[in-house]
C-alpha positions as CSV (number, residue, x, y, z in Angstrom):
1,X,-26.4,130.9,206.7
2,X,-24.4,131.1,209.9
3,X,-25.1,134.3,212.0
4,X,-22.7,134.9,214.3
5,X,-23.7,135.8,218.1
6,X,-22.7,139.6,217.6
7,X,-25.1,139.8,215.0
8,X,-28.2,138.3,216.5
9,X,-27.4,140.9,219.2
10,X,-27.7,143.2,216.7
11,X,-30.5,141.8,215.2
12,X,-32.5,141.7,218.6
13,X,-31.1,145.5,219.9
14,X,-32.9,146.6,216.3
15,X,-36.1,144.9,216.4
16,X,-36.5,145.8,220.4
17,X,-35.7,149.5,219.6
18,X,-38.4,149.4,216.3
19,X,-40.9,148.2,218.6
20,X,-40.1,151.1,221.4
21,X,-40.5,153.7,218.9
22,X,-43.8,152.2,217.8
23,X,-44.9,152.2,221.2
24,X,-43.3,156.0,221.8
25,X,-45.1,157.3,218.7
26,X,-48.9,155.5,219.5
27,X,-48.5,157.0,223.2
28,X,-47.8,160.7,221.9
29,X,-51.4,160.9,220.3
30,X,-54.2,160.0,218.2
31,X,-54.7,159.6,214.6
32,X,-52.0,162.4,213.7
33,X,-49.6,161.5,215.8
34,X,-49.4,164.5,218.2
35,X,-50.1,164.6,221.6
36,X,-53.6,163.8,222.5
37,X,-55.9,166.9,223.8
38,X,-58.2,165.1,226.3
39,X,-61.4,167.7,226.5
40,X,-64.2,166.5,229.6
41,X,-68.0,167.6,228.6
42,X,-69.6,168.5,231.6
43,X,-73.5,166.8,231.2
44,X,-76.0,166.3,234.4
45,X,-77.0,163.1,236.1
46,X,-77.5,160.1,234.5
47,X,-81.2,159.9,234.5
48,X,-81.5,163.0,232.5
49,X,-81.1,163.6,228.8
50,X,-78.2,165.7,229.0
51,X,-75.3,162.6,230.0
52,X,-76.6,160.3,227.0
53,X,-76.3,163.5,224.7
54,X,-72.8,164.4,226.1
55,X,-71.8,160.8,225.9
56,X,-72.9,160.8,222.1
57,X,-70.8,164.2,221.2
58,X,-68.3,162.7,222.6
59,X,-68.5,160.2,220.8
60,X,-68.6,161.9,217.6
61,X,-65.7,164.1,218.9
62,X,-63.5,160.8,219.4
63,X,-64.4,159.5,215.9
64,X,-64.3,162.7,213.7
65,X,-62.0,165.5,215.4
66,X,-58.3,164.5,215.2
67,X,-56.3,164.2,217.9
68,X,-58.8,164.3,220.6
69,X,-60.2,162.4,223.5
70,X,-63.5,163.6,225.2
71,X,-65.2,162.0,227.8
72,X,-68.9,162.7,229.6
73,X,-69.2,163.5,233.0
74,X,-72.2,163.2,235.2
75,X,-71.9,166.5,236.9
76,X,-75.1,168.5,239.4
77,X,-75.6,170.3,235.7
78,X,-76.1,173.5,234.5
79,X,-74.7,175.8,237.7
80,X,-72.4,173.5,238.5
81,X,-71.4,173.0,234.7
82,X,-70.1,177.1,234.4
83,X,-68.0,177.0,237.6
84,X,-66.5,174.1,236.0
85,X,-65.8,175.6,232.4
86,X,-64.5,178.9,235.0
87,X,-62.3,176.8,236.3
88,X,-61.0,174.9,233.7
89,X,-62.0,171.3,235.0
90,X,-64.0,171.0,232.4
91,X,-63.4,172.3,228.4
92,X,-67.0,171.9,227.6
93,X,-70.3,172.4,228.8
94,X,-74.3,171.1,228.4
95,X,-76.5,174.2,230.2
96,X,-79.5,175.7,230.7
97,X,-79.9,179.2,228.5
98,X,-81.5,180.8,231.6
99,X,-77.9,179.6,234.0
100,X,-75.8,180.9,230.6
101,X,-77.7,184.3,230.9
102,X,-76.8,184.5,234.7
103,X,-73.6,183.4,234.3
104,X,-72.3,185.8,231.7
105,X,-74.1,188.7,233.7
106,X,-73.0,187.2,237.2
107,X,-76.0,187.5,239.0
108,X,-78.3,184.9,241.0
109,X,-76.0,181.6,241.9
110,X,-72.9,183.6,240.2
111,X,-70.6,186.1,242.0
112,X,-69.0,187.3,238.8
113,X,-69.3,187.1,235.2
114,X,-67.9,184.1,233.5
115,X,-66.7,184.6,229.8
116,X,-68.6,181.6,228.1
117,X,-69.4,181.3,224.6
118,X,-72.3,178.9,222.7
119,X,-71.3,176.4,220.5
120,X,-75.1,175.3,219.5
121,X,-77.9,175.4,220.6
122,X,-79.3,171.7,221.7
123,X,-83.4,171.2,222.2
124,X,-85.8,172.5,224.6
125,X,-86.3,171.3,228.3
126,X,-90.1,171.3,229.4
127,X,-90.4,172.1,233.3
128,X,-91.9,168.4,234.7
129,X,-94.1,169.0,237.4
130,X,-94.9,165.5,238.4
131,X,-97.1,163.5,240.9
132,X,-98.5,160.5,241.6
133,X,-102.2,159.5,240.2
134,X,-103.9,159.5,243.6
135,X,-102.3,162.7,244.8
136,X,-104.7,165.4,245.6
137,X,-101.6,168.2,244.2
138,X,-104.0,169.0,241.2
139,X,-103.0,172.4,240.1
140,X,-99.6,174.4,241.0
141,X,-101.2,176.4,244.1
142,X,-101.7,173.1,245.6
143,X,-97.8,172.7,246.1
144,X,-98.6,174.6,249.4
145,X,-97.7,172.7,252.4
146,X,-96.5,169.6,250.3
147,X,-93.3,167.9,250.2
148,X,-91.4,169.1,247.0
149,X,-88.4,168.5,245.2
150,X,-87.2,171.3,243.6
151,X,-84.0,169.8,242.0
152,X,-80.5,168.7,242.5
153,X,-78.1,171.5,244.2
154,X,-76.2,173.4,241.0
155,X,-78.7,172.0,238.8
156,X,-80.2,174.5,236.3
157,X,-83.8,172.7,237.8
158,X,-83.1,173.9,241.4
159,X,-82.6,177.4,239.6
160,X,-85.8,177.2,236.9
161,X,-88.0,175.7,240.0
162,X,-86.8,178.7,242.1
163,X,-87.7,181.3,239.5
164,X,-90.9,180.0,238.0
165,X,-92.3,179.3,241.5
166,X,-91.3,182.6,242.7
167,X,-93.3,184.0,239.6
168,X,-96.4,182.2,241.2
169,X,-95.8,183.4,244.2
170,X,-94.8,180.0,245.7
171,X,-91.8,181.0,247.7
172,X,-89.2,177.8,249.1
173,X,-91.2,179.0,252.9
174,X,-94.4,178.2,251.6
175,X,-93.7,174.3,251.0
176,X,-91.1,171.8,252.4
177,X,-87.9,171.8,250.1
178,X,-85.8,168.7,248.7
179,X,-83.1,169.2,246.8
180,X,-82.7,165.8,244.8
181,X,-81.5,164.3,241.3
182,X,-83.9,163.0,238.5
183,X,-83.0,159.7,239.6
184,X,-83.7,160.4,243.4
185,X,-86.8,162.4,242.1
186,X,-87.8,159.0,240.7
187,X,-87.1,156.7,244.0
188,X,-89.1,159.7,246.6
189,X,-92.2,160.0,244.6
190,X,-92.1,155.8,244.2
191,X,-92.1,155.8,248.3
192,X,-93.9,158.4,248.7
193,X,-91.1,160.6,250.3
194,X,-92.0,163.5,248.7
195,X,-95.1,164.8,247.1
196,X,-93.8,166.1,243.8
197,X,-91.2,166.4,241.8
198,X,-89.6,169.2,239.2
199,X,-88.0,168.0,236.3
200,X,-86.2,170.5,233.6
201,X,-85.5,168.4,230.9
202,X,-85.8,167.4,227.2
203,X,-88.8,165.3,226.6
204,X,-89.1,162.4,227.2
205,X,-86.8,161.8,230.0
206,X,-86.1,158.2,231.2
207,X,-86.4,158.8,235.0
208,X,-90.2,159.7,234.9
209,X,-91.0,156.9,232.1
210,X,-88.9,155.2,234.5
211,X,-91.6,155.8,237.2
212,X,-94.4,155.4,235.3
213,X,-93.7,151.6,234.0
214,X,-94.6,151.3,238.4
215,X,-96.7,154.2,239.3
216,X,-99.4,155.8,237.4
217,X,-98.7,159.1,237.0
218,X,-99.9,162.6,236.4
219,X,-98.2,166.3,235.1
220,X,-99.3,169.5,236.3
221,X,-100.3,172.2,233.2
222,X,-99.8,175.3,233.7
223,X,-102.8,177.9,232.8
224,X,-102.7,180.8,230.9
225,X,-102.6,183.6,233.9
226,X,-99.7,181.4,235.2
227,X,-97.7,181.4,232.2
228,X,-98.3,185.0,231.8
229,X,-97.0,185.6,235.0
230,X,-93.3,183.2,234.2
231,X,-93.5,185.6,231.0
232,X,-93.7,189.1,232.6
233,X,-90.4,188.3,235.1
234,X,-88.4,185.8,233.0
235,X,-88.7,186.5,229.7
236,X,-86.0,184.1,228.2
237,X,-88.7,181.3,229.2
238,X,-91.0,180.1,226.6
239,X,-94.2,177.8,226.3
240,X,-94.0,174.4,225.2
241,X,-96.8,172.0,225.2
242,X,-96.2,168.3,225.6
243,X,-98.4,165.8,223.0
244,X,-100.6,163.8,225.0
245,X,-99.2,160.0,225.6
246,X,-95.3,161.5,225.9
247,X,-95.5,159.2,229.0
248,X,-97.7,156.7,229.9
249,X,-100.7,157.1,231.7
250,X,-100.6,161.1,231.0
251,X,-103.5,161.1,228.3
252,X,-103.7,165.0,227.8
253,X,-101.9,168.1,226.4
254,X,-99.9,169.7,229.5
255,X,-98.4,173.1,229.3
256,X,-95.6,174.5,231.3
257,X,-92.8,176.9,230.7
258,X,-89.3,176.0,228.7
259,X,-86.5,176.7,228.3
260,X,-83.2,176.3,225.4
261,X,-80.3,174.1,226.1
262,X,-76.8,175.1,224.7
263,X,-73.1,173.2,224.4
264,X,-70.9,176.3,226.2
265,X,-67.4,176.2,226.1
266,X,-65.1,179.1,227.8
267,X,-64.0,181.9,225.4
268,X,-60.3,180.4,225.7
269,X,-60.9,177.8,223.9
270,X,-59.1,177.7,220.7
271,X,-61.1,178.6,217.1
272,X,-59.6,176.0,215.3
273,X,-60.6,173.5,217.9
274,X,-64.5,175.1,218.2
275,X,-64.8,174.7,214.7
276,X,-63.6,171.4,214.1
277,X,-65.9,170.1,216.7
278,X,-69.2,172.5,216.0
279,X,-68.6,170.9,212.3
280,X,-68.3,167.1,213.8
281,X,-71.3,168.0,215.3
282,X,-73.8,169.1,212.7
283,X,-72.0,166.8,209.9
284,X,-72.6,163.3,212.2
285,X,-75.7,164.6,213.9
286,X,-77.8,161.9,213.6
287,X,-75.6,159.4,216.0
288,X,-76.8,161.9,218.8
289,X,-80.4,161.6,217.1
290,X,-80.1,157.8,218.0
291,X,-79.3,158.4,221.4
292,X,-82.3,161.0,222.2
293,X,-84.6,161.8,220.3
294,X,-84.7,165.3,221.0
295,X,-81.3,166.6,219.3
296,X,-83.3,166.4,216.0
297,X,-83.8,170.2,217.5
298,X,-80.2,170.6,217.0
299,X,-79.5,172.7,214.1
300,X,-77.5,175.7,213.6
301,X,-80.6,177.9,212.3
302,X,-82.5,177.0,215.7
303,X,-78.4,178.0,217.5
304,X,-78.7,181.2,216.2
305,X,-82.2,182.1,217.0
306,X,-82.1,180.7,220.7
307,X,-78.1,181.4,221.6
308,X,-78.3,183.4,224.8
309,X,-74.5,184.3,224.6
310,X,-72.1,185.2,221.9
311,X,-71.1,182.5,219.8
312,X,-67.4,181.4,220.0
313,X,-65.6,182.6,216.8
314,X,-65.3,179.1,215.9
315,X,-68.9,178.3,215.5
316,X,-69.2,182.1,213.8
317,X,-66.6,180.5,211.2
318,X,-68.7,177.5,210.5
319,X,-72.5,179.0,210.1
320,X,-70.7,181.2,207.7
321,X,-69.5,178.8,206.0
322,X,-72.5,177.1,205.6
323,X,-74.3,179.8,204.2
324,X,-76.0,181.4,207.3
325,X,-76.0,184.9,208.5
326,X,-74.8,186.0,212.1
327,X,-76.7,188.8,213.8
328,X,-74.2,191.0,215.4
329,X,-75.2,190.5,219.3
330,X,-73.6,187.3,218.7
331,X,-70.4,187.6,217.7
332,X,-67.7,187.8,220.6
333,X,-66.0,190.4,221.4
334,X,-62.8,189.4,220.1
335,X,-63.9,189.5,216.4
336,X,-65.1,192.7,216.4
């Protein structure tokens, strides 16, 4: 068959256009073909639990919520996390339930309320107090004089340290204060820059096992009059004890205040979009599981019992829907 020159012009102008509106149509979004929503999780640093948790949800978010792209972020954490949800630069976030509870009050490191909401509640963090073997820091009073970290600046650490210390009556003037990451926690106390180190964070934490795979190791416990004192001025701290042999070389039962993690978003955030991800979540929960062993703590009974804030209408619409009742000083505002 002859095909004149015209034609194959044709031909060619046709096939060129088909694959422009291909292109045109896989640019404007995901799976449904809209435009793509691109949501950033604001986590912590990267030798803490929260980044390979964000990283996981956002994972699950990319495979299971339509139309969306979310990415992990190493952020200073918890303080830093809520300025960033205030601001927008961020769409969700991983804190500390003691920053939430200052944050929606604006008090301590905030000048004004923020309106955030829970999603879920995550796992506990145990408060790491951590030294080498052959240091003679044996008990908390012993942090007098010594060279401590208390925490990276805007972490929710720097603001646990600064309120369970202060319950002791161990004031920043009565030791020498660094302000440093889990990672640069781990470096210090390996060259002997600083005495200790403060670690809130989910057990086990790869920093500190990090550290002891080099350096033998040793936690501080906390005693009963101590805890009783964190009690009696913070009461949204707990107790947790940590099972002997969570790291190696630490060969006994250590007790220390804790304290709930929770996913935050902003109270702008759409419900539709809330629920389809709190329901991504709990449905595909065991590809965070993989990641850290600690987010078999996330479930939605333990999100109601531990949720410092109100619960974003989204996440009211899914534990409904699953069967589970919602005590009334957590739901928002806006649904009452």
């Amino acid at each position: 068959m002859v095909v004149s020159f015209r034609n194959r012009f044709r031909v060619l102008l046709a096939v060129t256009l088909a694959i422009l509106l291909v292109l045109v149509v896989a640019g404007c979004g995901g799976q449904g073909g809209g435009k793509v929503q691109r949501l950033s999780i604001a986590t912590g640093s990267t030798g803490g639990t929260y980044y390979p948790y964000g990283g996981a949800m956002a994972g699950i978010i990319n495979k299971h919520v339509q139309g969306v792209e979310a990415t992990a972020e190493v952020t200073g954490a918890s303080v830093e996390n809520a300025r960033l949800l205030d601001s927008n630069e961020a769409q969700i976030a991983l804190m500390m339930n003691d920053v939430v509870y200052h944050a929606i009050k604006g008090e301590q490191a905030f000048n004004k309320p923020i309106e955030l909401r829970t999603l879920f509640a995550m796992y506990p963090h145990f408060f790491h107090v951590v030294t080498l073997k052959d240091s003679k820091v044996n008990s908390m009073a012993d942090l007098k004089g010594k060279k401590v970290s208390v925490g990276a600046p805007g972490s929710g650490t720097e603001t646990m340290a600064n309120q369970v210390l202060n319950a002791l009556g161990l004031g920043y003037d009565q030791f020498q204060v660094f302000r440093l990451s889990f990672t640069e926690n781990t470096e210090a106390l390996r060259d002997k820059v600083i005495d200790v180190g403060i670690w809130s964070v989910g057990p086990p934490t790869s920093s500190i096992m990090d550290l002891a795979t080099t350096h033998q190791i040793k936690l501080l416990s906390f005693s009963k009059e101590e805890m009783a004192k964190v009690y009696e001025k913070y009461p949204y701290y707990g107790e947790m004890k940590l099972e002997a042999g969570t790291y190696k070389g630490v060969d006994e039962e250590i007790t220390a205040p804790s304290v709930w993690n929770s996913v935050m978003v902003h109270k702008n955030m759409s419900e539709d979009l809330a629920y389809k991800i709190v329901k991504a979540i709990f449905e595909n929960k065991e590809e965070i599981v993989q990641v850290y062993s600690g987010a078999k703590y996330t479930t939605p009974e333990n999100s109601i019992q531990n949720a410092v804030a109100p619960l974003h209408p989204g996440a009211v619409k899914y534990f409904k829907e699953i069967g589970l009742e919602v005590p009334q000083h957590l739901i928002p505002p806006e649904m009452k």
